[in-house]
C-alpha positions in Angstrom: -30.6 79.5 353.9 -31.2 77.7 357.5 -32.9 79.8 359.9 -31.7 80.2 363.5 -34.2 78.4 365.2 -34.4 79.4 369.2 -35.9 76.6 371.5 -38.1 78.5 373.7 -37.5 79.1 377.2 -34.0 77.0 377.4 -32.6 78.3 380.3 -29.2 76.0 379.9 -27.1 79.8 379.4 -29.3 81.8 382.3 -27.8 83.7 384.7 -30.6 84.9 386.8 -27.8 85.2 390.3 -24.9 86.1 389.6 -23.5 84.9 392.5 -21.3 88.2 393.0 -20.2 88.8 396.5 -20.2 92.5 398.0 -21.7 93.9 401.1 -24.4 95.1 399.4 -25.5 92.0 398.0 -25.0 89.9 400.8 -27.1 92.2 402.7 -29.8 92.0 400.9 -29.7 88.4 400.6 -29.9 88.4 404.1 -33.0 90.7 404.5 -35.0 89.4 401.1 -34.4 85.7 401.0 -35.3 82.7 403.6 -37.8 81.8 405.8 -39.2 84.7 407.9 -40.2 83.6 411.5 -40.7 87.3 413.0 -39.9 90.9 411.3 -37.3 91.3 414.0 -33.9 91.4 411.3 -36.3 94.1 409.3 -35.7 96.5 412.6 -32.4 95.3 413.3 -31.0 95.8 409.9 -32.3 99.2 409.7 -31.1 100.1 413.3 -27.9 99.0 412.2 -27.6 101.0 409.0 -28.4 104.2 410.9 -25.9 103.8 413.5 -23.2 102.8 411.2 -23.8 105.8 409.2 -22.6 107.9 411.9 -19.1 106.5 411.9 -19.1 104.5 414.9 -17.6 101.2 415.4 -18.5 100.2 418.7 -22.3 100.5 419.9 -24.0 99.1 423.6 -27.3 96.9 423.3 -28.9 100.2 425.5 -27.8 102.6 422.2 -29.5 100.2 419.7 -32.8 99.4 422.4 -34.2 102.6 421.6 -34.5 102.8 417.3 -34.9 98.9 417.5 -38.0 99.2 419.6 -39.4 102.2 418.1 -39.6 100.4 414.9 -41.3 97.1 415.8 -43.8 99.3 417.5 -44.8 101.1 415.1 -44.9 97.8 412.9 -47.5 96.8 415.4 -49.4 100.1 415.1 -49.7 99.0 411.3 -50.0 95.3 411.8 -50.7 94.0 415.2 -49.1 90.4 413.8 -45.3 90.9 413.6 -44.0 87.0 414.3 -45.5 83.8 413.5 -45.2 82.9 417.0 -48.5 82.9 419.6 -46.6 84.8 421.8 -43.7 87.5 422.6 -42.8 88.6 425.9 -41.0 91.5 424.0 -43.4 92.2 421.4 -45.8 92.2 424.4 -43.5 95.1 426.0 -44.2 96.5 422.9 -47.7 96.5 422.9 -48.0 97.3 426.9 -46.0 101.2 425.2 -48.2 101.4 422.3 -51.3 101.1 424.7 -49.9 103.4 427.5 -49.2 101.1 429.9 -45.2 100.9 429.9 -42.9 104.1 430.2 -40.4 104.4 427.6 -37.5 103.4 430.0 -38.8 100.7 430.8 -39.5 99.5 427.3 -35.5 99.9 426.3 -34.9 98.0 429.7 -37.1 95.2 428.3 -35.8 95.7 424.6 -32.4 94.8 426.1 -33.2 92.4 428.2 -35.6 90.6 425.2 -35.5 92.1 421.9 -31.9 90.4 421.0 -31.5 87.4 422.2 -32.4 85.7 418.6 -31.9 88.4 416.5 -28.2 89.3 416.9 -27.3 85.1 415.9 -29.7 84.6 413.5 -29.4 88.0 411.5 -26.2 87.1 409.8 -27.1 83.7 408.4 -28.4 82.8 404.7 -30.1 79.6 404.6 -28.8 78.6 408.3 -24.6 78.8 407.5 -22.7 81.9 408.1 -23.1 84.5 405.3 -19.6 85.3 403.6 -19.7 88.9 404.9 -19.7 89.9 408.6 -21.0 93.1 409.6 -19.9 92.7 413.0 -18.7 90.9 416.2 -20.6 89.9 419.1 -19.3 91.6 422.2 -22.3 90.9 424.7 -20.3 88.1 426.5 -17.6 89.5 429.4 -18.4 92.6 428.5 -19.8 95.6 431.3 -21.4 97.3 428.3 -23.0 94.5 425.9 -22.9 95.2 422.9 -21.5 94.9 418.9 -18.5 96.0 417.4 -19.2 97.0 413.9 -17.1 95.7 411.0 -15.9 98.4 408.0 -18.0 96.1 405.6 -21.5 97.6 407.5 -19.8 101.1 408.0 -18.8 101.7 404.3 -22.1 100.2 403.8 -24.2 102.4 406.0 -21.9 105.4 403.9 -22.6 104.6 400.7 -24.8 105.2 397.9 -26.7 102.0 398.9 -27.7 102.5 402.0 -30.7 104.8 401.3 -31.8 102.1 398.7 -31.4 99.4 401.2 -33.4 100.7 403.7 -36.6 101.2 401.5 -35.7 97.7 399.8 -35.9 96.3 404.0 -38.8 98.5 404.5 -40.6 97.1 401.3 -39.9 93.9 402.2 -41.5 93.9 406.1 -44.4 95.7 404.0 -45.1 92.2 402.9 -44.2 90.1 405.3 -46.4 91.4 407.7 -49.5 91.9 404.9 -48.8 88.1 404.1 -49.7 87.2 407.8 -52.4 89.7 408.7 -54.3 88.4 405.4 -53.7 84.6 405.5 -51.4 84.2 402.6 -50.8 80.7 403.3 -54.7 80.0 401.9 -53.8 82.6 398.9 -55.9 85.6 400.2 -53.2 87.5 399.3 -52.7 86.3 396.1 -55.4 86.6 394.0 -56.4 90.0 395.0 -52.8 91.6 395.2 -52.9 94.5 392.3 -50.9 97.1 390.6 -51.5 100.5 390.4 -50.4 102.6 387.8 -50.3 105.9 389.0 -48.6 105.2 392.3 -46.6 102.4 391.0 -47.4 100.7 394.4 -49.2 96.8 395.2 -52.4 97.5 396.1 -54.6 94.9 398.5 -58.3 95.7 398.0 -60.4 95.0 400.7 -64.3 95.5 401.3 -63.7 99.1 401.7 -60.7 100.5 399.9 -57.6 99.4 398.2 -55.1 99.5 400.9 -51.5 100.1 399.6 -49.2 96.8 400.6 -45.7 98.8 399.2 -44.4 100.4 396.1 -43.2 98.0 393.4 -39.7 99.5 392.8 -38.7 98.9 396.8 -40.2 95.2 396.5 -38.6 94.5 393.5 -35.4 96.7 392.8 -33.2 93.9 395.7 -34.1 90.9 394.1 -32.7 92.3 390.8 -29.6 93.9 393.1 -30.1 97.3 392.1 -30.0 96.5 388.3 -32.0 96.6 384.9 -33.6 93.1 384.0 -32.6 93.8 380.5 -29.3 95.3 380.0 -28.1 94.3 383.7 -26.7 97.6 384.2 -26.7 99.2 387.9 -29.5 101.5 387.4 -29.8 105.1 388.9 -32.0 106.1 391.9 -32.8 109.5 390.9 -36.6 109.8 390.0 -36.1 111.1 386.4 -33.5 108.3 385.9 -35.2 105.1 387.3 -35.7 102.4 388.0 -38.9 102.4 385.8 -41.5 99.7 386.6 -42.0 97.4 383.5 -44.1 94.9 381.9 -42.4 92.5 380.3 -45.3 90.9 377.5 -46.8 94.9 377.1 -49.2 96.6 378.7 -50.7 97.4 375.4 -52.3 93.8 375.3 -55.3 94.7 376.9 -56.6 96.5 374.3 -56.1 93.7 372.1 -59.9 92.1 371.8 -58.1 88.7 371.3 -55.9 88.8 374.3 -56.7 85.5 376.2 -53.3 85.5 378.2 -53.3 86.1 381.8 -53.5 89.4 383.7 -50.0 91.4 381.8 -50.8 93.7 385.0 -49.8 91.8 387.5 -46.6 90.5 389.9 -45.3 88.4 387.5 -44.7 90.4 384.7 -43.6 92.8 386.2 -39.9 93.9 386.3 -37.4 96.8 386.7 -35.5 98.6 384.3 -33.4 101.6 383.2 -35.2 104.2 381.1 -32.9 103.8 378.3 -34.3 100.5 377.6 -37.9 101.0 378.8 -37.7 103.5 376.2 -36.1 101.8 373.5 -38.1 98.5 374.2 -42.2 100.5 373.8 -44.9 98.3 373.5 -42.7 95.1 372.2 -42.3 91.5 374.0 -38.8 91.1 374.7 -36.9 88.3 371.9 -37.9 85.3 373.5 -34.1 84.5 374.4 -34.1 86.9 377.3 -37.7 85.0 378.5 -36.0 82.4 380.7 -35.0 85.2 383.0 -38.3 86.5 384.0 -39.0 82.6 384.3 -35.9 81.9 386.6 -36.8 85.2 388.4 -40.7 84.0 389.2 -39.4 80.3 390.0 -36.9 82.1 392.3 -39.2 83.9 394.4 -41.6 81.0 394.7 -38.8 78.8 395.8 -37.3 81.0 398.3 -40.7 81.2 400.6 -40.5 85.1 399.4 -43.8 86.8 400.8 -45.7 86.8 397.2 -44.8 83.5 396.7 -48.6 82.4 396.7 -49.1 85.4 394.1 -46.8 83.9 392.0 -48.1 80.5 392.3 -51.6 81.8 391.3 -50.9 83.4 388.7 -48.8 81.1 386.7 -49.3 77.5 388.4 -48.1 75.1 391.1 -45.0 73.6 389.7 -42.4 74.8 387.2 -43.5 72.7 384.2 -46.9 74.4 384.7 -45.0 77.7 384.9 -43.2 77.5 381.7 -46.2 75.9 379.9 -47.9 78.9 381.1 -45.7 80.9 380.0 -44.9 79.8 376.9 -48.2 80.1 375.9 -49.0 83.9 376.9 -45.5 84.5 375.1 -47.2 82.9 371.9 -50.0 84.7 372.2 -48.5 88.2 373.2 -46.2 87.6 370.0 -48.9 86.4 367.3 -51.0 89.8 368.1 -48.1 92.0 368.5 -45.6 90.3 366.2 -42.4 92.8 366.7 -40.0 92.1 369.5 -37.3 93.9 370.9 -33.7 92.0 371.7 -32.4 93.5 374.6 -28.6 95.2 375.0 -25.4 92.3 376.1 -25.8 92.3 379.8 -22.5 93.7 380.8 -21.3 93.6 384.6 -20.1 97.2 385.2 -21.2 100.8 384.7 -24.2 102.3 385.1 -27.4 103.3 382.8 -28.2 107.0 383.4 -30.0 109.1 381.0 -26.8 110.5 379.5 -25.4 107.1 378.8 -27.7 105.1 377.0 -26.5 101.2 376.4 -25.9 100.4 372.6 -29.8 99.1 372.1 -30.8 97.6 368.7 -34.1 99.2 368.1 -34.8 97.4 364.7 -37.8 95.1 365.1 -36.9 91.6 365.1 -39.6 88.5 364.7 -38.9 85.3 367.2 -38.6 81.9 365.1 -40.0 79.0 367.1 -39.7 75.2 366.2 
Protein backbone atom coordinates (compact mmCIF):
# COMPACT_ATOMS: atom_id res chain seq x y z
CA UNK A 1 0.00 0.00 0.00
CA UNK A 2 1.35 3.72 -1.03
CA UNK A 3 2.01 5.92 1.82
CA UNK A 4 0.69 9.50 1.94
CA UNK A 5 3.72 11.20 1.61
CA UNK A 6 3.49 15.19 2.95
CA UNK A 7 6.03 17.62 1.27
CA UNK A 8 7.19 19.53 4.16
CA UNK A 9 6.40 22.97 4.75
CA UNK A 10 4.15 23.50 1.36
CA UNK A 11 2.29 26.33 2.18
CA UNK A 12 0.24 26.32 -1.41
CA UNK A 13 -3.25 25.52 1.05
CA UNK A 14 -2.23 28.22 4.05
CA UNK A 15 -4.38 30.47 5.32
CA UNK A 16 -2.35 32.35 7.86
CA UNK A 17 -5.03 35.90 7.15
CA UNK A 18 -8.04 35.23 6.61
CA UNK A 19 -8.79 38.28 5.28
CA UNK A 20 -12.21 38.65 7.31
CA UNK A 21 -13.40 42.14 7.68
CA UNK A 22 -15.08 43.28 11.12
CA UNK A 23 -14.35 46.22 13.31
CA UNK A 24 -12.39 44.30 15.44
CA UNK A 25 -10.03 43.11 12.96
CA UNK A 26 -9.56 46.15 11.12
CA UNK A 27 -8.78 47.71 14.28
CA UNK A 28 -6.20 45.89 15.09
CA UNK A 29 -4.69 45.83 11.78
CA UNK A 30 -4.53 49.30 12.17
CA UNK A 31 -2.80 49.41 15.60
CA UNK A 32 -0.38 46.08 15.00
CA UNK A 33 0.67 46.30 11.43
CA UNK A 34 2.73 49.08 9.38
CA UNK A 35 5.43 51.26 9.90
CA UNK A 36 5.45 53.06 13.25
CA UNK A 37 6.78 56.66 13.02
CA UNK A 38 5.65 57.89 16.70
CA UNK A 39 3.34 55.90 19.42
CA UNK A 40 0.85 58.70 18.87
CA UNK A 41 -2.27 56.08 17.30
CA UNK A 42 -1.25 53.81 20.53
CA UNK A 43 -2.83 56.96 22.76
CA UNK A 44 -5.36 57.89 20.29
CA UNK A 45 -6.81 54.44 19.81
CA UNK A 46 -7.15 53.89 23.45
CA UNK A 47 -8.62 57.46 24.06
CA UNK A 48 -10.99 56.66 21.59
CA UNK A 49 -12.13 53.30 22.96
CA UNK A 50 -12.75 54.88 26.31
CA UNK A 51 -14.83 57.61 25.16
CA UNK A 52 -16.88 55.49 22.80
CA UNK A 53 -17.58 53.19 25.64
CA UNK A 54 -19.64 55.78 27.24
CA UNK A 55 -22.17 56.06 24.40
CA UNK A 56 -21.28 59.18 22.94
CA UNK A 57 -21.26 60.01 19.36
CA UNK A 58 -19.95 63.34 19.18
CA UNK A 59 -16.68 64.34 21.15
CA UNK A 60 -14.54 68.09 20.99
CA UNK A 61 -10.62 67.84 20.47
CA UNK A 62 -10.65 69.69 24.31
CA UNK A 63 -12.64 66.28 25.66
CA UNK A 64 -10.05 63.96 24.02
CA UNK A 65 -6.77 66.54 24.93
CA UNK A 66 -6.84 65.45 28.36
CA UNK A 67 -6.66 61.11 28.32
CA UNK A 68 -4.64 61.60 25.00
CA UNK A 69 -1.95 63.57 26.76
CA UNK A 70 -2.03 61.79 29.90
CA UNK A 71 -1.07 58.74 28.16
CA UNK A 72 1.90 59.87 26.00
CA UNK A 73 3.19 61.31 29.23
CA UNK A 74 3.32 58.73 31.02
CA UNK A 75 4.87 56.80 27.88
CA UNK A 76 7.60 59.27 28.37
CA UNK A 77 7.89 58.58 32.09
CA UNK A 78 8.66 54.89 30.94
CA UNK A 79 10.55 55.70 27.76
CA UNK A 80 11.71 59.14 27.16
CA UNK A 81 11.80 58.16 23.20
CA UNK A 82 8.25 57.99 21.94
CA UNK A 83 8.77 59.03 17.99
CA UNK A 84 11.49 58.53 15.68
CA UNK A 85 11.55 62.07 15.06
CA UNK A 86 14.58 64.54 16.70
CA UNK A 87 12.01 66.65 17.75
CA UNK A 88 8.21 67.30 18.98
CA UNK A 89 6.92 70.57 19.88
CA UNK A 90 4.10 68.51 21.56
CA UNK A 91 5.92 65.76 23.04
CA UNK A 92 8.07 68.64 24.34
CA UNK A 93 4.71 70.10 26.09
CA UNK A 94 4.80 66.83 27.36
CA UNK A 95 7.91 66.75 28.90
CA UNK A 96 7.85 70.58 30.08
CA UNK A 97 4.32 68.66 32.57
CA UNK A 98 6.27 65.75 33.39
CA UNK A 99 9.15 68.04 34.69
CA UNK A 100 6.91 70.64 36.44
CA UNK A 101 7.31 73.22 34.28
CA UNK A 102 3.75 73.44 32.32
CA UNK A 103 0.32 73.55 34.29
CA UNK A 104 -2.10 71.04 33.21
CA UNK A 105 -4.31 73.61 31.26
CA UNK A 106 -1.88 74.58 29.46
CA UNK A 107 -0.79 71.19 28.44
CA UNK A 108 -4.51 70.26 26.95
CA UNK A 109 -4.23 73.88 25.30
CA UNK A 110 -1.07 72.64 23.56
CA UNK A 111 -2.42 68.93 23.11
CA UNK A 112 -5.11 70.65 20.96
CA UNK A 113 -3.31 72.88 19.38
CA UNK A 114 -0.41 69.98 18.54
CA UNK A 115 -1.12 66.52 19.52
CA UNK A 116 -3.61 65.96 16.39
CA UNK A 117 -2.67 67.37 13.59
CA UNK A 118 -1.16 63.92 12.13
CA UNK A 119 -2.78 61.60 14.22
CA UNK A 120 -6.49 62.06 13.44
CA UNK A 121 -5.49 61.50 9.16
CA UNK A 122 -3.12 59.00 9.49
CA UNK A 123 -4.82 56.78 12.28
CA UNK A 124 -7.30 55.27 9.98
CA UNK A 125 -4.99 54.07 7.16
CA UNK A 126 -3.49 50.45 6.56
CA UNK A 127 -0.58 50.51 4.46
CA UNK A 128 -1.29 54.35 3.35
CA UNK A 129 -5.20 53.71 1.61
CA UNK A 130 -8.20 54.09 3.60
CA UNK A 131 -8.96 51.09 5.85
CA UNK A 132 -12.44 49.51 4.91
CA UNK A 133 -13.92 50.47 8.33
CA UNK A 134 -14.43 54.06 9.51
CA UNK A 135 -14.57 54.79 13.03
CA UNK A 136 -15.49 58.25 12.52
CA UNK A 137 -15.72 61.58 10.64
CA UNK A 138 -13.63 64.51 10.88
CA UNK A 139 -15.49 67.47 12.14
CA UNK A 140 -12.50 69.97 12.99
CA UNK A 141 -13.10 71.99 9.83
CA UNK A 142 -16.13 74.90 10.09
CA UNK A 143 -16.80 73.69 13.21
CA UNK A 144 -16.78 76.25 16.70
CA UNK A 145 -16.16 73.03 18.71
CA UNK A 146 -13.48 70.81 16.62
CA UNK A 147 -13.84 67.76 17.01
CA UNK A 148 -14.97 63.89 15.70
CA UNK A 149 -18.10 62.39 15.25
CA UNK A 150 -17.93 58.80 16.21
CA UNK A 151 -19.32 56.07 13.85
CA UNK A 152 -21.47 52.96 15.45
CA UNK A 153 -18.63 50.66 14.11
CA UNK A 154 -16.10 52.24 17.13
CA UNK A 155 -19.20 52.54 19.55
CA UNK A 156 -20.28 48.89 19.31
CA UNK A 157 -16.69 48.31 19.41
CA UNK A 158 -15.77 50.26 22.51
CA UNK A 159 -19.15 48.10 23.95
CA UNK A 160 -18.19 44.89 23.23
CA UNK A 161 -16.41 42.00 24.57
CA UNK A 162 -13.34 43.20 22.59
CA UNK A 163 -12.61 46.20 23.72
CA UNK A 164 -10.92 45.16 27.04
CA UNK A 165 -8.78 42.77 24.78
CA UNK A 166 -7.99 45.45 22.43
CA UNK A 167 -6.75 47.83 24.69
CA UNK A 168 -4.05 45.42 26.30
CA UNK A 169 -3.41 44.04 22.68
CA UNK A 170 -2.58 48.33 21.89
CA UNK A 171 -0.95 48.52 25.16
CA UNK A 172 1.30 45.48 24.39
CA UNK A 173 2.08 46.66 21.34
CA UNK A 174 3.47 50.41 22.37
CA UNK A 175 5.37 48.07 25.01
CA UNK A 176 7.51 47.22 22.11
CA UNK A 177 7.58 49.87 19.99
CA UNK A 178 8.99 52.08 22.38
CA UNK A 179 11.56 49.13 23.87
CA UNK A 180 12.61 48.64 20.17
CA UNK A 181 13.81 52.43 19.99
CA UNK A 182 15.17 52.99 23.58
CA UNK A 183 17.40 49.70 22.87
CA UNK A 184 18.53 50.10 19.24
CA UNK A 185 16.58 47.35 17.62
CA UNK A 186 17.64 48.34 14.24
CA UNK A 187 21.46 46.92 15.24
CA UNK A 188 19.51 43.78 16.86
CA UNK A 189 20.12 44.73 20.57
CA UNK A 190 16.78 43.78 21.05
CA UNK A 191 16.93 40.69 19.45
CA UNK A 192 19.23 38.44 20.73
CA UNK A 193 18.68 39.18 24.28
CA UNK A 194 14.67 39.30 24.21
CA UNK A 195 13.49 36.18 26.58
CA UNK A 196 10.60 34.39 27.86
CA UNK A 197 9.61 33.90 31.19
CA UNK A 198 7.80 31.21 32.34
CA UNK A 199 6.30 32.10 35.35
CA UNK A 200 5.04 35.49 34.28
CA UNK A 201 4.41 34.48 30.83
CA UNK A 202 5.93 37.98 29.91
CA UNK A 203 9.14 39.08 27.29
CA UNK A 204 11.77 39.75 29.40
CA UNK A 205 14.87 42.29 28.18
CA UNK A 206 17.83 41.56 30.46
CA UNK A 207 20.06 44.24 31.02
CA UNK A 208 23.40 44.68 33.18
CA UNK A 209 21.26 44.77 36.27
CA UNK A 210 17.96 42.98 36.07
CA UNK A 211 15.60 41.51 33.48
CA UNK A 212 13.33 44.33 32.77
CA UNK A 213 9.80 43.11 31.58
CA UNK A 214 9.20 44.49 27.76
CA UNK A 215 5.16 43.00 27.95
CA UNK A 216 3.32 39.85 28.56
CA UNK A 217 3.28 37.40 25.61
CA UNK A 218 -0.47 36.82 25.36
CA UNK A 219 -1.17 40.86 24.75
CA UNK A 220 1.76 40.81 22.05
CA UNK A 221 0.63 37.91 20.52
CA UNK A 222 -3.19 37.18 20.96
CA UNK A 223 -3.92 40.39 17.77
CA UNK A 224 -1.90 39.04 15.39
CA UNK A 225 -3.69 35.70 15.68
CA UNK A 226 -7.20 37.89 16.00
CA UNK A 227 -8.22 36.70 19.18
CA UNK A 228 -7.98 32.92 18.06
CA UNK A 229 -6.17 29.45 18.69
CA UNK A 230 -3.21 28.83 16.20
CA UNK A 231 -4.41 25.32 16.05
CA UNK A 232 -8.02 24.84 15.93
CA UNK A 233 -8.69 28.63 14.91
CA UNK A 234 -11.43 28.85 17.29
CA UNK A 235 -12.04 32.42 19.03
CA UNK A 236 -10.61 31.69 22.28
CA UNK A 237 -11.83 32.82 25.77
CA UNK A 238 -10.29 35.66 27.89
CA UNK A 239 -11.10 34.37 31.23
CA UNK A 240 -7.85 33.29 33.05
CA UNK A 241 -8.80 29.57 33.62
CA UNK A 242 -9.89 29.49 29.94
CA UNK A 243 -6.99 31.03 28.00
CA UNK A 244 -5.37 31.93 25.87
CA UNK A 245 -2.50 29.68 26.96
CA UNK A 246 1.01 30.54 25.74
CA UNK A 247 2.48 27.59 23.65
CA UNK A 248 5.47 26.11 22.22
CA UNK A 249 4.97 24.83 19.12
CA UNK A 250 8.27 22.08 18.71
CA UNK A 251 7.84 21.28 22.91
CA UNK A 252 9.35 22.65 25.60
CA UNK A 253 10.28 19.22 26.67
CA UNK A 254 13.36 19.34 24.17
CA UNK A 255 15.68 20.77 26.37
CA UNK A 256 15.99 17.95 28.37
CA UNK A 257 16.74 16.09 25.43
CA UNK A 258 20.89 15.69 25.59
CA UNK A 259 20.77 15.57 21.74
CA UNK A 260 18.74 18.67 21.17
CA UNK A 261 20.88 20.78 18.72
CA UNK A 262 17.87 22.89 17.39
CA UNK A 263 17.53 26.45 18.21
CA UNK A 264 16.28 28.06 21.43
CA UNK A 265 12.30 26.12 21.59
CA UNK A 266 12.00 29.10 24.32
CA UNK A 267 11.96 31.73 22.37
CA UNK A 268 9.61 34.38 20.03
CA UNK A 269 9.39 32.21 17.36
CA UNK A 270 7.94 29.28 18.69
CA UNK A 271 5.92 30.67 20.46
CA UNK A 272 2.13 30.81 19.88
CA UNK A 273 -1.45 31.07 21.44
CA UNK A 274 -3.87 28.57 21.99
CA UNK A 275 -7.08 27.27 23.65
CA UNK A 276 -6.64 24.89 26.58
CA UNK A 277 -8.46 22.23 24.97
CA UNK A 278 -5.79 21.79 22.58
CA UNK A 279 -2.78 22.82 24.70
CA UNK A 280 -4.04 19.98 26.55
CA UNK A 281 -4.76 17.54 24.09
CA UNK A 282 -1.53 18.46 22.11
CA UNK A 283 1.28 17.70 25.64
CA UNK A 284 4.71 17.48 24.81
CA UNK A 285 4.14 16.54 20.85
CA UNK A 286 5.30 18.60 17.67
CA UNK A 287 2.35 19.48 15.80
CA UNK A 288 1.81 17.03 12.22
CA UNK A 289 4.04 18.80 10.08
CA UNK A 290 0.94 19.96 7.86
CA UNK A 291 -0.04 22.64 10.27
CA UNK A 292 4.05 23.80 10.22
CA UNK A 293 3.62 26.32 7.37
CA UNK A 294 1.43 28.38 9.66
CA UNK A 295 3.94 29.13 12.30
CA UNK A 296 6.23 29.72 9.11
CA UNK A 297 3.66 32.22 7.40
CA UNK A 298 3.09 33.68 10.95
CA UNK A 299 7.12 34.50 11.55
CA UNK A 300 7.56 35.56 7.81
CA UNK A 301 4.51 37.82 8.48
CA UNK A 302 5.77 39.68 11.34
CA UNK A 303 9.17 40.11 9.79
CA UNK A 304 7.69 41.50 6.70
CA UNK A 305 5.30 43.86 8.25
CA UNK A 306 8.32 45.99 10.13
CA UNK A 307 6.41 44.56 13.36
CA UNK A 308 8.66 45.66 16.50
CA UNK A 309 10.39 42.04 16.96
CA UNK A 310 11.05 41.81 13.59
CA UNK A 311 14.88 41.77 14.22
CA UNK A 312 14.08 38.87 16.91
CA UNK A 313 12.70 36.99 14.38
CA UNK A 314 15.33 37.58 11.93
CA UNK A 315 17.86 36.35 14.56
CA UNK A 316 16.55 33.65 15.46
CA UNK A 317 15.67 31.85 12.24
CA UNK A 318 17.64 33.89 9.39
CA UNK A 319 17.64 36.83 6.93
CA UNK A 320 15.49 35.61 4.14
CA UNK A 321 12.66 33.16 3.94
CA UNK A 322 14.58 30.24 2.24
CA UNK A 323 16.85 30.51 5.23
CA UNK A 324 13.74 30.49 7.39
CA UNK A 325 12.21 27.45 6.13
CA UNK A 326 15.61 25.64 5.87
CA UNK A 327 15.85 26.57 9.44
CA UNK A 328 12.97 25.36 10.10
CA UNK A 329 12.75 22.35 8.57
CA UNK A 330 15.58 21.25 10.11
CA UNK A 331 14.61 21.88 13.95
CA UNK A 332 11.25 20.19 12.87
CA UNK A 333 13.43 17.06 11.86
CA UNK A 334 15.18 17.06 14.74
CA UNK A 335 12.32 17.92 17.34
CA UNK A 336 10.50 14.85 15.50
CA UNK A 337 13.51 12.09 15.35
CA UNK A 338 13.94 12.55 19.33
CA UNK A 339 10.32 12.93 20.09
CA UNK A 340 8.80 10.80 17.26
CA UNK A 341 4.87 11.29 18.18
CA UNK A 342 2.94 14.16 16.78
CA UNK A 343 -0.21 15.53 17.32
CA UNK A 344 -2.62 16.61 14.20
CA UNK A 345 -4.47 19.42 15.24
CA UNK A 346 -8.60 19.88 15.10
CA UNK A 347 -10.22 21.27 11.22
CA UNK A 348 -9.87 24.96 11.72
CA UNK A 349 -13.50 25.98 11.61
CA UNK A 350 -14.57 29.78 11.40
CA UNK A 351 -17.14 30.18 14.14
CA UNK A 352 -17.75 29.31 17.82
CA UNK A 353 -15.72 29.50 20.49
CA UNK A 354 -13.24 27.04 22.60
CA UNK A 355 -14.14 27.21 26.28
CA UNK A 356 -13.38 24.62 28.75
CA UNK A 357 -16.95 23.12 28.46
CA UNK A 358 -16.69 22.78 24.71
CA UNK A 359 -13.75 21.04 23.78
CA UNK A 360 -13.11 20.81 19.77
CA UNK A 361 -13.29 17.16 18.38
CA UNK A 362 -9.22 16.57 18.86
CA UNK A 363 -7.69 13.33 17.69
CA UNK A 364 -5.43 12.44 20.43
CA UNK A 365 -4.02 9.15 18.84
CA UNK A 366 -0.28 9.66 18.15
CA UNK A 367 0.49 9.98 14.57
CA UNK A 368 4.20 9.73 12.94
CA UNK A 369 4.94 12.47 10.03
CA UNK A 370 6.16 10.75 6.58
CA UNK A 371 8.69 12.91 4.84
CA UNK A 372 10.13 12.30 1.18
Amino acid sequence: MAQNVTLLFDTSDVDYRRGVVTAESVWRAIVLYGANSATYKFAFGATLLEIAATGRDRVALEELAPRYADLLCQALQRNPRQCIATSSKFLDACRAFNAGDLDRDTLHRRTVQLGFTNVIDAFPQIGGAPAPVRYYEDRRKNSPTPGLLLRDELLRLARSVHAQVLDAETAARWRLVETAWATGVSGAVLGPSLVYDHAKQELLLPTRQRRKSVTGVVPALNGYQDGRCAYCDRLMAQGEASGPVVEHVLPWKLVTRPFWTGPDVDAVWNLVLSCTPCNQAKQDRAPHESWMPWLEQRNNDLIDSRHPLRETLITQTGATATTRRENLKNAYRTATELLPSTWTPPKRPHEGQCTPGKTPPISNAPTTSVRA
